[in-house]
C-alpha beads as a LAMMPS data file, in Angstrom:
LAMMPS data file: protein, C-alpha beads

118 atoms
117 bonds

1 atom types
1 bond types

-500.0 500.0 xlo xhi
-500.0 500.0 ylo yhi
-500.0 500.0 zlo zhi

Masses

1 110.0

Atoms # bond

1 1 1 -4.009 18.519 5.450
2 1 1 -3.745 14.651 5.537
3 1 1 -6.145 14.386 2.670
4 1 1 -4.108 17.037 0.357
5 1 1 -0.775 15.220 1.558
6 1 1 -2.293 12.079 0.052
7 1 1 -3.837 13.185 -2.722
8 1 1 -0.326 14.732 -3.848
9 1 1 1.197 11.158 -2.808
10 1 1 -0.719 9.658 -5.699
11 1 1 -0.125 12.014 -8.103
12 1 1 3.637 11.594 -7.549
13 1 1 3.223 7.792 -7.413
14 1 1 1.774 8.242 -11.033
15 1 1 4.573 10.328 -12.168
16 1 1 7.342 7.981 -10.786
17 1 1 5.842 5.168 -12.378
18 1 1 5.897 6.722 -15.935
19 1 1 9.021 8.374 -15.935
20 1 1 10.646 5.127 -14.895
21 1 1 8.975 3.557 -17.793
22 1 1 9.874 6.260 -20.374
23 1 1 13.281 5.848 -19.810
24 1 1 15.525 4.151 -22.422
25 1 1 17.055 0.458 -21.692
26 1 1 19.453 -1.997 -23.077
27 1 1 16.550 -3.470 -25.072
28 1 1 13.329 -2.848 -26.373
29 1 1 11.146 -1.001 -24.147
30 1 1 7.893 0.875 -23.289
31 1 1 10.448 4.567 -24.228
32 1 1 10.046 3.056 -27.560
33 1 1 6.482 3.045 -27.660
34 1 1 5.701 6.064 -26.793
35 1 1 8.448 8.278 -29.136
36 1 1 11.505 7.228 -27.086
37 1 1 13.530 7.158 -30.379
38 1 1 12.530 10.419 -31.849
39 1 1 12.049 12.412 -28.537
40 1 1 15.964 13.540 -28.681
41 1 1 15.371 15.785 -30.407
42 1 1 12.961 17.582 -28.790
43 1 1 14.947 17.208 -25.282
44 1 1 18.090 18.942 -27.335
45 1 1 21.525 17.349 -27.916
46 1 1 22.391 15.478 -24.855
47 1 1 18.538 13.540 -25.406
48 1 1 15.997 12.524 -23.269
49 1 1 18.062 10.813 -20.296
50 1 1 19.418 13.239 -18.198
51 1 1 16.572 14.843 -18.180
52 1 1 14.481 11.752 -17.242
53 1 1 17.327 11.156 -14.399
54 1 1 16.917 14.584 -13.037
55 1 1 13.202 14.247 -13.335
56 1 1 13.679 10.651 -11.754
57 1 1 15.508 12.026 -8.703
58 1 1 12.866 15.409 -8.346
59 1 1 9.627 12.784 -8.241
60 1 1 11.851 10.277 -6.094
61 1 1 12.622 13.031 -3.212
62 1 1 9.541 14.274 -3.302
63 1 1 8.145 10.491 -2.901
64 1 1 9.728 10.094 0.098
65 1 1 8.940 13.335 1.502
66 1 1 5.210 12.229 1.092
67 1 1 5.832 9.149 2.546
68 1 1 7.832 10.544 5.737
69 1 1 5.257 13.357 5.961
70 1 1 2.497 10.243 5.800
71 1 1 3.618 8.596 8.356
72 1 1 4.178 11.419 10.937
73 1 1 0.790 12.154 10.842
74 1 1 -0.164 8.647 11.172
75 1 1 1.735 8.055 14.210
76 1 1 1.120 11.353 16.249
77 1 1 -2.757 11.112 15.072
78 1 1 -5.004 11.669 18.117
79 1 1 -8.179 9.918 18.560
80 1 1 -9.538 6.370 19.676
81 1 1 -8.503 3.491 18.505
82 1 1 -11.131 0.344 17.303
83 1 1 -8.812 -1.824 19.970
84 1 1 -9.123 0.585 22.530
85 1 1 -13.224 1.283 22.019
86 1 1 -13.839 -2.905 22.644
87 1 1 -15.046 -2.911 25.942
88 1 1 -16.552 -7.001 26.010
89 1 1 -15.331 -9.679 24.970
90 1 1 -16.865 -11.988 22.180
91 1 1 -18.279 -14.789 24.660
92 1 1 -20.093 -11.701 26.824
93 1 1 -21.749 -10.484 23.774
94 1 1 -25.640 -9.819 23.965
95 1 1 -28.329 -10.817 21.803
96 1 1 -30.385 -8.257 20.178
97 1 1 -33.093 -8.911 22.938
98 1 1 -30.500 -8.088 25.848
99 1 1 -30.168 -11.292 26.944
100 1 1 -26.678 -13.233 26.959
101 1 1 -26.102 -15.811 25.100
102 1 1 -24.972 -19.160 26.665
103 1 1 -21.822 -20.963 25.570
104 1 1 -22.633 -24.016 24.518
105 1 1 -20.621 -27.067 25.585
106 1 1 -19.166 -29.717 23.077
107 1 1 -18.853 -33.462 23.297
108 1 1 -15.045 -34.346 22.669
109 1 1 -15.137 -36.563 19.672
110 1 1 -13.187 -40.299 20.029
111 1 1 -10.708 -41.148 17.766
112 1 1 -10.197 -45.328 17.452
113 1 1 -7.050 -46.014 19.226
114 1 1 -4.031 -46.420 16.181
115 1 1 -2.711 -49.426 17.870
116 1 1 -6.172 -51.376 17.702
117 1 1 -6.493 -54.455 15.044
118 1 1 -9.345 -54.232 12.792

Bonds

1 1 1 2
2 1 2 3
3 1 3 4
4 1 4 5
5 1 5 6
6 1 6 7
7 1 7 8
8 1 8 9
9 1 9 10
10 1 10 11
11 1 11 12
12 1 12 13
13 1 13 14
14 1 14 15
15 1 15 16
16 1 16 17
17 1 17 18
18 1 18 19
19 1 19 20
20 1 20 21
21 1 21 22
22 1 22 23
23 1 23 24
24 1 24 25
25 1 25 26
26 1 26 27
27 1 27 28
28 1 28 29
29 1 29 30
30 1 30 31
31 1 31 32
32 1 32 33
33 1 33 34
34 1 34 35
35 1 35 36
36 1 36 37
37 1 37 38
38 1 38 39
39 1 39 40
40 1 40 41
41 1 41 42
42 1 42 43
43 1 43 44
44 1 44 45
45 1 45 46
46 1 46 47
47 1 47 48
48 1 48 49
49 1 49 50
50 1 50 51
51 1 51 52
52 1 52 53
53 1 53 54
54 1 54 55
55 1 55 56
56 1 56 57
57 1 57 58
58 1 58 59
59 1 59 60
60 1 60 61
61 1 61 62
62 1 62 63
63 1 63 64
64 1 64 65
65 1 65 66
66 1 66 67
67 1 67 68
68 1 68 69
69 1 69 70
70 1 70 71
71 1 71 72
72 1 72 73
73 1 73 74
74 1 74 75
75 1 75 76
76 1 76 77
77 1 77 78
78 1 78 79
79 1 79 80
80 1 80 81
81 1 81 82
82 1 82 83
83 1 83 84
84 1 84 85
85 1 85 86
86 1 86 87
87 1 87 88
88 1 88 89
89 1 89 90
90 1 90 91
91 1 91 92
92 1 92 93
93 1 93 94
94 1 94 95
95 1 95 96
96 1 96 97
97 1 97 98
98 1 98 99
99 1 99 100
100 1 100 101
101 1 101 102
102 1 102 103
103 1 103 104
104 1 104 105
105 1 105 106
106 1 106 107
107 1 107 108
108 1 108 109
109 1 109 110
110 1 110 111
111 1 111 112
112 1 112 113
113 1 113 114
114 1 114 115
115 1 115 116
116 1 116 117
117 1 117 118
């Protein structure tokens, strides 16, 4: 279910992404490109941007459906977690020969005092 929920997720991300660039602006744009100018007519009379607004809203809504949906499952998923699974710490881990490892100590180094004259 998860995997058909995020498939369709994509998909839609796609979609959002072009429509949003196919739409006319003020300027210049990527509509242009791609038969923005001459694509009125095929839309009809009233052009391409209602019904790149309506298609806008239909992709949006159904964006953040996905994403709701997503996230439900993510939370309520049952199973272990990697956090939960550690069971030693990192300065109890073994070596591959099942001994432990010891920690080995460090000499602090000394700094020369800021104060002292050269």
């Amino acid at each position: 279910m998860s995997i058909l929920l995020i498939i369709l997720h994509v998909i839609v991300c796609v979609a959002i992404i072009m429509i949003v660039l196919l739409q006319t602006g003020k300027g210049a744009d990527i509509g242009a490109a791609f038969g923005g100018g001459s694509s009125q007519t095929l839309f009809g009379s009233t052009g391409a941007s209602t019904f790149l607004s309506k298609a806008t809203t239909v992709v949006a809504v159904i964006f953040m459906i996905t994403s709701l949906s997503l996230a439900y499952i993510s939370a309520h998923k049952k199973g272990s977690s990697v956090m939960t699974d550690a069971k030693a710490p990192v300065e109890q881990s073994t070596a591959q020969s099942g001994d432990v490892i010891p920690k080995q100590e460090t000499t602090p180094v000394q700094l020369p005092d800021a104060n002292e004259k050269k």
